[in-house]
DRENTIFI-373831 format. One record per residue (C-alpha): residue number from 1; z negated, y, x; residue in three letters. Coordinates in Angstrom, 3 decimals, padded with zeros to 6 digits. Example, Ala and Ser with C-alpha at 12.3 -4.5 7.8 and 13.67 -1.06 7.14 Angstrom:
BEGIN
k:pz:py:px:r
1:-007.800:-004.500:012.300:Ala
2:-007.140:-001.060:013.670:Ser
//
This chain:
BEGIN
k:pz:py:px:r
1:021.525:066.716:-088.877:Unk
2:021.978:062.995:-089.765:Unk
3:019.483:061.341:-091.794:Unk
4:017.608:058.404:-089.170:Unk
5:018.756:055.424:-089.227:Unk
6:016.387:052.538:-091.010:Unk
7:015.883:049.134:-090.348:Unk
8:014.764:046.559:-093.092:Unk
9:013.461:043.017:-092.064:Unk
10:014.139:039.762:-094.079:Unk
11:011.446:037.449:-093.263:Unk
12:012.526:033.997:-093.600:Unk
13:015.931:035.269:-095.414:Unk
14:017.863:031.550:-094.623:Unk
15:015.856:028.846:-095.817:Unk
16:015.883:024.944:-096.177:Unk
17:015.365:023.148:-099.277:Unk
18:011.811:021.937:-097.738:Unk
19:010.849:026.123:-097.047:Unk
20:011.789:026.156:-093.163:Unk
21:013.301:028.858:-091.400:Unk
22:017.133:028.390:-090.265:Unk
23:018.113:031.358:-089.104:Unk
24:016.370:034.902:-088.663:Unk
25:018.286:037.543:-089.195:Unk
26:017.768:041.925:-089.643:Unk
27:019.234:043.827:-091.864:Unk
28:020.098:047.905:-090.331:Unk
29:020.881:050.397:-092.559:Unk
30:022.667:053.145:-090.662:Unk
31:023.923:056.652:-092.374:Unk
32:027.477:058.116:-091.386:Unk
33:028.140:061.629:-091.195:Unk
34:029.218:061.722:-094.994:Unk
35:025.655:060.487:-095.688:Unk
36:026.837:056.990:-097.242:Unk
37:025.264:054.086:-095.534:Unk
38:026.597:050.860:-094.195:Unk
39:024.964:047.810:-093.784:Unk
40:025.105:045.800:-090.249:Unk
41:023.363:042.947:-089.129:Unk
42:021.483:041.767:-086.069:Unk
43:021.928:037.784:-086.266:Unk
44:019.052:036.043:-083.839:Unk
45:019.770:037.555:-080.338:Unk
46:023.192:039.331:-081.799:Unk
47:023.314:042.601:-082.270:Unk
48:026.014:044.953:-083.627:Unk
49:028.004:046.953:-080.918:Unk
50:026.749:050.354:-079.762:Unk
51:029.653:052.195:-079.665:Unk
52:030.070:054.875:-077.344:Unk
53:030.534:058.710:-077.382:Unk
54:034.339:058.380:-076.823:Unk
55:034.104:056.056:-080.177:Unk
56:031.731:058.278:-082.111:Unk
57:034.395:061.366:-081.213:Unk
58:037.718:060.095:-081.912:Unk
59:038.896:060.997:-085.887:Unk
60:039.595:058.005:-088.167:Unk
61:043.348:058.945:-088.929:Unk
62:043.152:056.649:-092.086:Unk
63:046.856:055.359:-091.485:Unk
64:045.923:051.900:-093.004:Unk
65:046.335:050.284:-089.255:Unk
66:043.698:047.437:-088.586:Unk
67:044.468:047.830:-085.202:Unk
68:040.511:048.006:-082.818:Unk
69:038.817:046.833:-085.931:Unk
70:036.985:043.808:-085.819:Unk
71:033.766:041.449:-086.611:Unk
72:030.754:041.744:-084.702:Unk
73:029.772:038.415:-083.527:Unk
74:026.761:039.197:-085.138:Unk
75:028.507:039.863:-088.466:Unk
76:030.460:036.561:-087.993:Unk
77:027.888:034.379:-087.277:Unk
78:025.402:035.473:-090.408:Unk
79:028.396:035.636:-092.663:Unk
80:028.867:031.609:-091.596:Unk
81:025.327:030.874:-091.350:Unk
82:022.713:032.482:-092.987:Unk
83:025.110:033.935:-096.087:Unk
84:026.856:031.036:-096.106:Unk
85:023.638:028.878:-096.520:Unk
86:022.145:031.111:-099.391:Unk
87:025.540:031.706:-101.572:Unk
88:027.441:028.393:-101.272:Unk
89:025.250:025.536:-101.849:Unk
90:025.755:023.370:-098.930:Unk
91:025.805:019.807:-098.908:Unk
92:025.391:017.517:-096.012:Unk
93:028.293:014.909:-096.414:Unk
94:028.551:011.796:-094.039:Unk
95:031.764:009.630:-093.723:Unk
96:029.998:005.892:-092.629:Unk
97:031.096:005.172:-089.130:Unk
98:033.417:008.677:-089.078:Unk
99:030.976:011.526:-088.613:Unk
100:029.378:013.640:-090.822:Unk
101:029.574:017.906:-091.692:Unk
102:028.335:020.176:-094.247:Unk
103:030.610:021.460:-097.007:Unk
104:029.884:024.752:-099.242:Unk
105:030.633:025.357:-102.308:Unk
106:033.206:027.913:-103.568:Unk
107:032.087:028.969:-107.562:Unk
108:035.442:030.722:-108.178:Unk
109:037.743:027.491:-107.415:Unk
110:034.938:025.252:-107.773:Unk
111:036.012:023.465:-104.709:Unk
112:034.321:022.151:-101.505:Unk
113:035.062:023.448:-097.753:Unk
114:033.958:023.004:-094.353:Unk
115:033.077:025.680:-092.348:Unk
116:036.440:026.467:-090.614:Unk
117:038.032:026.469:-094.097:Unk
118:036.388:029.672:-095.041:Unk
119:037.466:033.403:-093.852:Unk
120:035.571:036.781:-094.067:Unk
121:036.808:038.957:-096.859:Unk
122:036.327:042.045:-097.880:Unk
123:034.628:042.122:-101.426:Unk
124:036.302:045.856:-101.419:Unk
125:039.995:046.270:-099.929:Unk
126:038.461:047.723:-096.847:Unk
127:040.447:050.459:-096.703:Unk
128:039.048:051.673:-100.475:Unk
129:035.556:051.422:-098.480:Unk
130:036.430:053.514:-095.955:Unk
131:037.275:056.517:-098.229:Unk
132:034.353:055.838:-100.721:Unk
133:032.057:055.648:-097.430:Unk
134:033.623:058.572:-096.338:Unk
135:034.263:057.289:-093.082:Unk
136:035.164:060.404:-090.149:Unk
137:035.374:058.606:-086.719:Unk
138:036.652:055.437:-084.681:Unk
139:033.089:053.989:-084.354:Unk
140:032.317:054.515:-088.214:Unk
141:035.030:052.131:-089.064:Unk
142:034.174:049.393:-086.931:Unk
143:030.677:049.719:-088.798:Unk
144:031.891:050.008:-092.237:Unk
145:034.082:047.356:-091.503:Unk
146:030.802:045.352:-090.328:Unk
147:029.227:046.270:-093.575:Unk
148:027.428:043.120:-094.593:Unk
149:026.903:044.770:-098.350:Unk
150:030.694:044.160:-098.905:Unk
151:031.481:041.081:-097.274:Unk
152:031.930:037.372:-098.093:Unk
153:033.203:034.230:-097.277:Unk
154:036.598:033.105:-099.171:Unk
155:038.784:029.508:-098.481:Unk
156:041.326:030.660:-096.506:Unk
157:044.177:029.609:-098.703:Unk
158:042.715:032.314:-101.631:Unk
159:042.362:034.957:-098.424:Unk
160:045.380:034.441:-097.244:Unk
161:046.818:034.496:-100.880:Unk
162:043.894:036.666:-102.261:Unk
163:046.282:039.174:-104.862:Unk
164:048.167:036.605:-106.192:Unk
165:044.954:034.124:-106.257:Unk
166:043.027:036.888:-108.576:Unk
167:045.938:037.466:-110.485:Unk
168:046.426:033.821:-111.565:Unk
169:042.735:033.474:-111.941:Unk
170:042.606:037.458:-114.102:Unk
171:045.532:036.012:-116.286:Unk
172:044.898:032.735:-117.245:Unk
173:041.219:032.367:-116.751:Unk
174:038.805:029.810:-114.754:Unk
175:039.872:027.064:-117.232:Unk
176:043.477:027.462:-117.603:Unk
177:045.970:024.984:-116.637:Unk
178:047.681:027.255:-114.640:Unk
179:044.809:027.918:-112.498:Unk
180:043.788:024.575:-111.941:Unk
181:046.724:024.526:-110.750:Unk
182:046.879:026.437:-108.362:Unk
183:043.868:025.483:-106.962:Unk
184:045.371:021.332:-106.797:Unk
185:048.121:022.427:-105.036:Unk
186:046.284:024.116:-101.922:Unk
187:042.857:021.975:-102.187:Unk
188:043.896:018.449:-103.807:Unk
189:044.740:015.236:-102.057:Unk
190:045.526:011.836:-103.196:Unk
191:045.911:009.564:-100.582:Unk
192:048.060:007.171:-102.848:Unk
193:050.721:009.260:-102.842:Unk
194:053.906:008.026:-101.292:Unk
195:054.543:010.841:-098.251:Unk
196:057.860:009.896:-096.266:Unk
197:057.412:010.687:-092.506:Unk
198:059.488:013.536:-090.964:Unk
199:062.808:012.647:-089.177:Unk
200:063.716:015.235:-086.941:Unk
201:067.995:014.482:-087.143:Unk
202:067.515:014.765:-090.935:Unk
203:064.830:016.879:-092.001:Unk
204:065.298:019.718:-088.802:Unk
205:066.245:022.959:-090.168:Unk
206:070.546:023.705:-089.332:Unk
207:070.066:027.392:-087.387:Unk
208:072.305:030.289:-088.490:Unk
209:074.891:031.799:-086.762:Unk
210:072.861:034.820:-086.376:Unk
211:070.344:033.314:-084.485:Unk
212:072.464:031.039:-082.377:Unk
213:074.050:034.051:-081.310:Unk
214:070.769:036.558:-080.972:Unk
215:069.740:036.060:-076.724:Unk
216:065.942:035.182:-076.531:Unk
217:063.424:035.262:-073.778:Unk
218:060.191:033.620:-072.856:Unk
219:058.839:037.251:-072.715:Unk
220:059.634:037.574:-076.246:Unk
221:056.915:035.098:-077.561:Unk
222:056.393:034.476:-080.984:Unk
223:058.086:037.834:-082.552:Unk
224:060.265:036.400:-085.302:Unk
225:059.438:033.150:-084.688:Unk
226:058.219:030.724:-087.897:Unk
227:057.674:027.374:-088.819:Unk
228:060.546:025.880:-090.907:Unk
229:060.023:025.132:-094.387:Unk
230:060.063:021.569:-093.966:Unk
231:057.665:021.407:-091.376:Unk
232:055.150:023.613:-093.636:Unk
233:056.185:020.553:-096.327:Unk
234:057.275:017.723:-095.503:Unk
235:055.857:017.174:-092.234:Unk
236:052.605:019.251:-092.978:Unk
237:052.317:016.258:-096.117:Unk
238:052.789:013.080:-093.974:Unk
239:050.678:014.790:-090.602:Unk
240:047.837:014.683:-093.999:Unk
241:048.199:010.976:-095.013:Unk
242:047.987:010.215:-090.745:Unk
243:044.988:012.724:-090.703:Unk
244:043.296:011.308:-093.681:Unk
245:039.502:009.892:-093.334:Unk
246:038.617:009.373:-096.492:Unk
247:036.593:010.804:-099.166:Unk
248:032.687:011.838:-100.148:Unk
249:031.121:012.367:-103.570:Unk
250:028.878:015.730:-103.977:Unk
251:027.215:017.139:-106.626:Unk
252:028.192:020.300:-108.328:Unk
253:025.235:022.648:-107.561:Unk
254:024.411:023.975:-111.027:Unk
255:025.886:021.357:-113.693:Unk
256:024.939:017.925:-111.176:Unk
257:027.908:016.852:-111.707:Unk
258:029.878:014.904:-109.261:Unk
259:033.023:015.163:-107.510:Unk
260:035.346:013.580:-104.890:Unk
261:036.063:015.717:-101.853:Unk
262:038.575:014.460:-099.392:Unk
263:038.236:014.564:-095.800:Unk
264:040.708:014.398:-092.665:Unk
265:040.305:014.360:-088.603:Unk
266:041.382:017.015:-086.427:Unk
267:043.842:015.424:-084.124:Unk
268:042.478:017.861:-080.963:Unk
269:038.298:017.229:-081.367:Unk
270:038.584:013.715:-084.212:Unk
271:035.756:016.399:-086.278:Unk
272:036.009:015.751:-089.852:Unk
273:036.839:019.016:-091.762:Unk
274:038.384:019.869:-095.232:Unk
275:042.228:020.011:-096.185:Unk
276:042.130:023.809:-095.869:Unk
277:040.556:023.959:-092.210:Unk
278:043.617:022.922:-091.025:Unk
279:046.260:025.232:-088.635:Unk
280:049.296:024.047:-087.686:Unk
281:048.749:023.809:-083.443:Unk
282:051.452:023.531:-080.263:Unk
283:049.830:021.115:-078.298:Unk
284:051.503:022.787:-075.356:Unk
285:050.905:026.283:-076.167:Unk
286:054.528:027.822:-076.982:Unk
287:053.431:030.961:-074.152:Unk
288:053.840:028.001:-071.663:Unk
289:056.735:025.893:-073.395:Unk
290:058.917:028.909:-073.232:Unk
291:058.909:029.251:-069.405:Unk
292:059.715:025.568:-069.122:Unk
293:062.882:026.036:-072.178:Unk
294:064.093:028.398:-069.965:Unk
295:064.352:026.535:-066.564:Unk
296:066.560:024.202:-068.505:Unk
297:068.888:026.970:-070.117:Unk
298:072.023:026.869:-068.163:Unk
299:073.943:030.181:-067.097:Unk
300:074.073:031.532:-070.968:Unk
301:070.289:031.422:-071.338:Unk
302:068.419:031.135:-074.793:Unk
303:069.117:031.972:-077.717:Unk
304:066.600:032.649:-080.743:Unk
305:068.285:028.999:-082.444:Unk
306:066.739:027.644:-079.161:Unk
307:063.591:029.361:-079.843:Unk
308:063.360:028.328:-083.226:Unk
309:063.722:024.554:-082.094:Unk
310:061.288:024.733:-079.522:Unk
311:058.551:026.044:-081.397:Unk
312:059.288:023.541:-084.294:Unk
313:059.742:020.467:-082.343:Unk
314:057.229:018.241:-084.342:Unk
315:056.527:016.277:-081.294:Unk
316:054.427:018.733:-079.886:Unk
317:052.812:019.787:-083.500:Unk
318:049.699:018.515:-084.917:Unk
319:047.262:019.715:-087.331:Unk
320:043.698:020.854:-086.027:Unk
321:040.921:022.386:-087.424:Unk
322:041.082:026.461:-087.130:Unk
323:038.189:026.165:-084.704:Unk
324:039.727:024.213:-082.350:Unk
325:042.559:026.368:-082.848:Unk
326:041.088:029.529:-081.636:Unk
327:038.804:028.356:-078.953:Unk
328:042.003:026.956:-077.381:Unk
329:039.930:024.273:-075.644:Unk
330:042.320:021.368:-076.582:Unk
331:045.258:022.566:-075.617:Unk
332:046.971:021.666:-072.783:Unk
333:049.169:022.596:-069.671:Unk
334:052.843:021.615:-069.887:Unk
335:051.887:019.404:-066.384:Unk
336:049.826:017.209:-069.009:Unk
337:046.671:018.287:-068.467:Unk
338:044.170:020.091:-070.335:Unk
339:043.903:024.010:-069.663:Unk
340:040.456:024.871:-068.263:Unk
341:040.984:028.264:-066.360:Unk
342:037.260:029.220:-066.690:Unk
343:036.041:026.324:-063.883:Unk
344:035.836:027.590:-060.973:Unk
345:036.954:025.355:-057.325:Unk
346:035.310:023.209:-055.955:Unk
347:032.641:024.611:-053.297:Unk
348:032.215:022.895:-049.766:Unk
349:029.619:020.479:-049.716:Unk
350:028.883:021.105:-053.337:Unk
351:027.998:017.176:-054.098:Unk
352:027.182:016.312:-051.130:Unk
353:024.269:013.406:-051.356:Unk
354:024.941:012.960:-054.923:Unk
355:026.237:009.754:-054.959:Unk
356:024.051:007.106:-053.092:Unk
357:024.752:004.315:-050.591:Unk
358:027.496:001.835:-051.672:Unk
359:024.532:-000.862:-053.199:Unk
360:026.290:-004.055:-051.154:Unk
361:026.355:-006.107:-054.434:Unk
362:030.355:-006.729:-053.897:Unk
363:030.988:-010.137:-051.839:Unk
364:032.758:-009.832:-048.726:Unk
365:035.242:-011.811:-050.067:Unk
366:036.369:-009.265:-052.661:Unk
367:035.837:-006.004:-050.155:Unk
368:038.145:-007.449:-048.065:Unk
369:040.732:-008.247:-051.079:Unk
370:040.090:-004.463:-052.195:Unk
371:040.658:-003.528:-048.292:Unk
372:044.220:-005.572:-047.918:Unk
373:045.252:-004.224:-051.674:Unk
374:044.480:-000.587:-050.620:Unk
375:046.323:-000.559:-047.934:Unk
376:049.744:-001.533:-049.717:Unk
377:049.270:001.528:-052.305:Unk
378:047.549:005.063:-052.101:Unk
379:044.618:006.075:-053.841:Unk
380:045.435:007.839:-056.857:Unk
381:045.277:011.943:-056.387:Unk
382:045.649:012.387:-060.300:Unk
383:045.179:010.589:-063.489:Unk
384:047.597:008.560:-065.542:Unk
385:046.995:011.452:-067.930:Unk
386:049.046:013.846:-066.089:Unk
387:052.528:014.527:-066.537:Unk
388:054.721:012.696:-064.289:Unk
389:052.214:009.726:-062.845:Unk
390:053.107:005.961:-063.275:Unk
391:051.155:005.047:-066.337:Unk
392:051.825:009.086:-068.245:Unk
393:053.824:007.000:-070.657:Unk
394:051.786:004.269:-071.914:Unk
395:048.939:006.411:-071.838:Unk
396:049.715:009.193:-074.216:Unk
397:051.833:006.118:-076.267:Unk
398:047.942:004.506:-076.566:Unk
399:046.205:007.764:-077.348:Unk
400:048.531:009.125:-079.721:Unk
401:048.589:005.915:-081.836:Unk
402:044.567:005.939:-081.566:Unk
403:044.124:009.167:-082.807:Unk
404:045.901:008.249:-085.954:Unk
405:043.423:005.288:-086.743:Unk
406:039.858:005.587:-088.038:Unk
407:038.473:003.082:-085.854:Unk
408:039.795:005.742:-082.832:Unk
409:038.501:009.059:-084.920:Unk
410:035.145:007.662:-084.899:Unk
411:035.161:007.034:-080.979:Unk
412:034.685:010.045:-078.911:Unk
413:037.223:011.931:-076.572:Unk
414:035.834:010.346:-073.720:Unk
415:035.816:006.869:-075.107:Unk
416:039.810:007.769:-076.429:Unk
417:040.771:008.623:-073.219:Unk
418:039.005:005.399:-071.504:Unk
419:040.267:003.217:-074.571:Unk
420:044.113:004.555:-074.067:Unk
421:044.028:004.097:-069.850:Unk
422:042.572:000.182:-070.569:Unk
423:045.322:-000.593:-072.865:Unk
424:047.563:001.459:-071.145:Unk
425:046.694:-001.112:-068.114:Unk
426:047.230:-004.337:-070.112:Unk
427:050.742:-003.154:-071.498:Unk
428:052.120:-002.114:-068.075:Unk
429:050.729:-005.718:-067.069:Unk
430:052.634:-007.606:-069.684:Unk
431:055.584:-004.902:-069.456:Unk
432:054.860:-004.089:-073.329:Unk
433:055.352:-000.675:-075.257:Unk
434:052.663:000.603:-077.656:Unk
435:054.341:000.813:-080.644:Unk
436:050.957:000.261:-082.463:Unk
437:047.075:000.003:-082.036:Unk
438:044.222:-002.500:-083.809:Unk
439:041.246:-003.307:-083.962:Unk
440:039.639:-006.687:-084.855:Unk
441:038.202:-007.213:-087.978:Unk
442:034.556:-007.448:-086.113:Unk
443:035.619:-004.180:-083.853:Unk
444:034.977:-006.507:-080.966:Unk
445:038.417:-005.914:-079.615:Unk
446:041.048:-003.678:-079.129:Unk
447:044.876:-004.460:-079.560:Unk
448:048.251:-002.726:-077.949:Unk
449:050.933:-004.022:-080.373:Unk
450:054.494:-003.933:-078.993:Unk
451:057.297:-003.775:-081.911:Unk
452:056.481:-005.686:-085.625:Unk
453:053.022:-006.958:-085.060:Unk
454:054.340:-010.259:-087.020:Unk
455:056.022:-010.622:-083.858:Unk
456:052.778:-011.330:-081.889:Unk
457:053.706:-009.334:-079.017:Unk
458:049.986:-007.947:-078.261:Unk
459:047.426:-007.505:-075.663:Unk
460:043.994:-007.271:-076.408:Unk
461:040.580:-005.805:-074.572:Unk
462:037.269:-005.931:-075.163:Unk
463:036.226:-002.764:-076.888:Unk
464:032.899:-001.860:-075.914:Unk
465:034.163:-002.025:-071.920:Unk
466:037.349:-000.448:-072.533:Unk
467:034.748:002.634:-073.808:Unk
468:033.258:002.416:-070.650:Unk
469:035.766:001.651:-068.214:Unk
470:036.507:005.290:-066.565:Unk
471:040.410:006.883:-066.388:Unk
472:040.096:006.970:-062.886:Unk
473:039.361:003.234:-063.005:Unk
474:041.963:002.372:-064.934:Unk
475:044.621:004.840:-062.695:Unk
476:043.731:002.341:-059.822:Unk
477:044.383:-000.723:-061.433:Unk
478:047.620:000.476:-063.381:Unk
479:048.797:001.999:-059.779:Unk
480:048.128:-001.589:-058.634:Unk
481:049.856:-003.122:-060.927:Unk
482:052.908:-000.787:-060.858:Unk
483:053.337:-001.230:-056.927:Unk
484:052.584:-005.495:-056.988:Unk
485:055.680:-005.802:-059.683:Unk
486:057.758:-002.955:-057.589:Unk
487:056.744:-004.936:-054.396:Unk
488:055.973:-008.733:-055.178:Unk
489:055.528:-010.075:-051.813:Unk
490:052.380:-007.577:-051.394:Unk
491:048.638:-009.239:-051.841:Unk
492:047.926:-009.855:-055.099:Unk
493:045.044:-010.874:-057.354:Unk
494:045.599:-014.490:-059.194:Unk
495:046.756:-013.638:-062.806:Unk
496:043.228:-014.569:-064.170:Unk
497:041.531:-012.349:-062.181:Unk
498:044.191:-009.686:-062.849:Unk
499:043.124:-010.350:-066.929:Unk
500:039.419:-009.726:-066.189:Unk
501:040.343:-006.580:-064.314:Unk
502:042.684:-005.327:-066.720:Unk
503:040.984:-006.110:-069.947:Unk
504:037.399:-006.326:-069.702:Unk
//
């Protein structure tokens, strides 16, 4: 008969520098059949899994296979909470005007992370634990996997390299050249570095024979698919210069002293996060641009050279933080607009009464004006942010270049999104491109630069109501716009009060 299984509480086991409780967690000791224990953990109101009888019955063949092993969530959120708080010093860092985040400290490299920089490791390959746990069944590994006793929390550019990390650190030793290395290459930035930007025609990989001739289909996915070695470098190194926010000084946690850790904006969310936080994302998720590749293929199809240029076009790359990543909540449809399957329709009579009585503050002059303009164009039954509407181009042209500022990092999505549709407005006005975006050296306005900006071809809004002008708002005056210069004899605002709408 098995030896009961034991619980052990740890009162107050996460706490802040002034004493206070963060995060409550139990400890559970439970005893396998070999009579080894394991170590799981019940994190607030997470709990390990209670695996079943079909679980507890079916032999662990030992092949090696990770395959139905996994975290708990309660596992995963102590390891990045409460362990990470009590064995990696963390500092909270703030970037003026950016954002702010806590980074922990990593004693082996002696480096600084943010939270999606750092994996789960085991401290023991986990297959070694298995055997010296003497693990019998299905449901034994998952919980020896779990086991809290031989976990911890690694950057995941020393995971993902973890032998030949250890080996360079076993050799050489903590203060070795070689090491330091190592550790400059994957953690290091210096923002004065000259990074040439990626040119497609010159810098795209040439595609072998072998895959030019190998058929491929959407079904396929990403089997044998990669990202070309100058996308992992030279693109990967100029995405970090556009991605760069700057830099904060911390304190080493045993000697005081300090150091400069550099920090860069996810292009999906604009958080601040650590060099090594970063994944390499489709924008459009591949599993959708296939479908659309092949529409286009012609009567011979794909081929895995097609493949292989899809998934490396650069125009639909950028660098987010592994968070963002794996939630998949910033990616979007290949229509344009964001994937958000979980929503469910719209019920009848859901809102009804939730917007008031129009408040009668317009004057009847200007009802009427909006009554004779709406009847020479329709409403607007999507936003310029989806694929294929009027103002699709100079809207993604104004977001894209603000997500590569500061001034636009430090704004939020919504205020982005508002920001882009204004300017996006003004441009189609003046018939501009957006090569460019500014600021004023106040931040009082906002600029959509067309070409050299020596060249003074600009418009400008005022930024605090671009924030708050809506998309939707914005949609209706760019579809205005759009239809007066397509139709000029139409009613039409004077151009004075066509600047007011369109830039304040």
């Amino acid at each position: 008969m098995a030896a009961p299984d034991c619980m052990r509480a740890v009162p107050g086991a996460a706490r802040a520098a002034n004493g206070s409780n963060l995060m409550g967690f139990t400890l559970e000791e439970k005893t396998l059949k070999s009579g080894e224990t394991v170590t799981l953990v019940h994190w607030e109101d997470l709990s390990p899994t209670r695996h079943g009888k079909a679980l507890q019955d079916r032999d662990w063949d030992g092949s090696g296979n990770r395959k139905g092993l996994s975290f708990y969530d309660s596992t995963s959120e102590y390891m990045h909470n409460s362990w990470a708080s009590e064995h990696m010093a963390p500092q909270g860092v703030t970037l003026p005007g950016k954002g702010s985040l806590m980074l922990y400290h990593h004693e082996q490299t002696g480096t600084w992370h943010s939270a999606d920089a750092l994996d789960i490791d085991h401290v023991a390959q986990w297959k070694d634990h298995f055997v010296e746990r003497g693990v019998k069944s299905q449901a034994e590994a998952m919980m020896a996997y779990n086991d809290v006793d031989n976990l911890r929390l690694l950057p995941a550019p020393v995971n993902r390299a973890r032998d030949a990390a250890f080996r360079v650190l076993d050799t050489h030793g903590a203060d070795s050249p070689e090491w330091k290395q190592w550790v400059e290459d994957r953690f290091a930035f210096d923002p004065k570095t000259n990074r040439p930007g990626f040119d497609p025609d010159v810098d795209g990989s040439v595609r072998k024979r072998t895959t030019m001739e190998q058929p491929w289909k959407p079904e396929d996915g990403r089997s044998g698919l990669s990202f070309d070695a100058a996308v992992l470098g030279k693109w990967y190194q100029a995405k970090l210069q556009e991605c760069y926010a700057g830099e904060v000084e911390v304190r080493h946690p045993q000697t005081g002293d300090k150091s400069k850790v550099p920090l860069f904006f996810c292009q999906a969310s604009g958080q601040l996060c650590t060099r090594d936080a970063f994944d390499i994302d489709h924008e459009i998720p591949f599993e959708l641009l296939g479908p659309e590749m092949a529409k286009h293929a012609g009567r011979d199809g794909l081929s895995k050279a097609d493949a292989l240029d899809g998934y490396n076009d650069t125009s639909n790359l950028r660098l987010v933080a592994r968070g963002v990543n794996s939630s998949h909540d910033f990616e979007i449809q290949a229509s344009g607009d964001y994937r958000d399957e979980k929503i469910a329709p719209e019920k009848r009579g859901e809102f009804k009464g939730f917007l008031g009585e129009e408040s009668g503050l317009l004057s009847p002059q200007l009802k009427q004006q909006l009554r004779e303009l709406g009847r020479n164009y329709p409403s607007p039954q999507q936003l310029m942010s989806d694929f294929g509407q009027p103002g699709y181009g100079p809207y993604t042209q104004a977001l894209g270049k603000l997500e590569q500022t500061g001034f636009g990092q430090a704004m939020t999505a919504q205020e982005r999104s508002n920001v882009a549709g204004t300017l996006a407005v003004a441009a189609t006005h003046y018939r501009l491109n957006i090569d460019h975006v500014a600021q004023s050296d106040d931040g009082s306005r906002v600029f959509a630069i067309q070409g050299d900006p020596k060249n003074n071809q600009f418009v400008w809004a005022d930024a605090q109501g671009a924030k708050q002008q809506s998309l939707a708002q914005s949609t209706v005056d760019l579809n205005r716009i759009v239809h007066e210069q397509n139709n000029p004899s139409g009613p039409q605002l004077n151009q004075q009060q066509q600047r007011n709408a369109t830039l304040q």
